[in-house]
N, C-alpha and C positions, 0 to 999 in steps of 0.2 A: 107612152103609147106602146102600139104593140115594138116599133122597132128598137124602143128603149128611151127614147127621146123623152126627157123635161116638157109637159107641156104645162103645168098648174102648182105652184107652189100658198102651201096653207101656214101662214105665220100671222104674229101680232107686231104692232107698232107699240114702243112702249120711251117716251118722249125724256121717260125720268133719266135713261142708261145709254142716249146719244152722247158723240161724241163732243167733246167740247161743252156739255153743257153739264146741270147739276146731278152729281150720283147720287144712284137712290143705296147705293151702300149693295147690291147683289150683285152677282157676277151675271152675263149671259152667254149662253150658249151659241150663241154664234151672229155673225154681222154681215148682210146683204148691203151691198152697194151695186148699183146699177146703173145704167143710159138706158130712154125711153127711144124704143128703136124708131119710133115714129118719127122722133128729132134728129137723131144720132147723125153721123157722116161717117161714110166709109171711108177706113185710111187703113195705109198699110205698116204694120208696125214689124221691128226688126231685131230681134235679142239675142246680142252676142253675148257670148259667156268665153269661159277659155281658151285660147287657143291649144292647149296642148293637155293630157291627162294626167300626166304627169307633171309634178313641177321642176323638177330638172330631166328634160327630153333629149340633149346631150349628155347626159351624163352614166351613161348606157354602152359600154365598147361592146358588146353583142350585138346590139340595135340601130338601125338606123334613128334619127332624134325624128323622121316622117311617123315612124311607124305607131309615135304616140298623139296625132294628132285627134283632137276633139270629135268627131262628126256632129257632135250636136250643139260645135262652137257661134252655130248660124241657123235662129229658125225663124220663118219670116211667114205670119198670120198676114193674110193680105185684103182679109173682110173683116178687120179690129171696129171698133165702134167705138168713137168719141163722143163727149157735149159739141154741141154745136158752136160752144163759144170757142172752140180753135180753128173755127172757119177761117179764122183772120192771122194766124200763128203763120209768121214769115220763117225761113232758114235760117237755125242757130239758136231759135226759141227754144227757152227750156221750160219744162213741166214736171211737176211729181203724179203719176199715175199711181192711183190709191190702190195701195196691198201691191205692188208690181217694181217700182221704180222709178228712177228719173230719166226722162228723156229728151233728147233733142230734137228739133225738125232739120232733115237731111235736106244736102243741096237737089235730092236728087226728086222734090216734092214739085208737083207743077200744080197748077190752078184747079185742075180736076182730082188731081188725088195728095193728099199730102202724106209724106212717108215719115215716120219718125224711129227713131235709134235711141236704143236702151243704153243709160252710159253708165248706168249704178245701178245692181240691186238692190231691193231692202235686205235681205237675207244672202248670205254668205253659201250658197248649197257645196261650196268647193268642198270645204273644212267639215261638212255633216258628212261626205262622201269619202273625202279621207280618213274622219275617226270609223267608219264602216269597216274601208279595207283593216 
């Protein structure tokens, strides 16, 4: 639309190149996975990454070791969208969120919202960051 927002996406279903099932031998170009926001539950999800930018943050006599910490060791999406079926996901449950990671449900979930914490990535972005610098 005009403020830039997704509101219509145009693809094909194509049954032969799901996952888990039989390959039709081509590759495709790319994979939607979804929640139907109709069903979805709002929960708050929590993805920590690094604490520090470095990997030795003491190891600096110019610097203090604060001076390398993360800011973006903590970001926390608080209108995330699950299946419905972790309406019943107690604290310490774990789950693999598809493309994202695994995670846990915190103590800190009550009855009305449940919060969950990222404990693993699938993907390493430290190591893509440091071959960078």
């Amino acid at each position: 639309d005009e403020a830039g927002n997704i509101v219509e996406l145009h693809c094909t279903f194509d049954p032969e190149t799901r996952s888990g099932g039989p390959q039709a031998n081509r590759k495709v170009k790319g994979t939607l996975d979804w929640v139907s926001v109709e069903t979805a539950l709002d929960v708050e999800v929590r993805l920590y990454d690094r604490l520090f930018s470095d990997p030795e943050p003491d190891g600096h006599k110019d610097k203090d070791f604060k001076a390398f910490i993360n800011p973006d060791s903590l970001q926390v999406i608080s209108t995330a969208k699950v299946e419905p079926s972790l309406g019943s996901a107690s604290s310490g449950d774990r789950f693999q969120f598809i493309r994202k990671g695994y995670f846990c449900v915190d103590p800190d979930s009550t009855d009305d919202k449940l919060v969950f914490n990222r404990t693993v990535t699938l993907r390493d972005n430290w190591a893509k960051k440091q071959k960078k610098k």
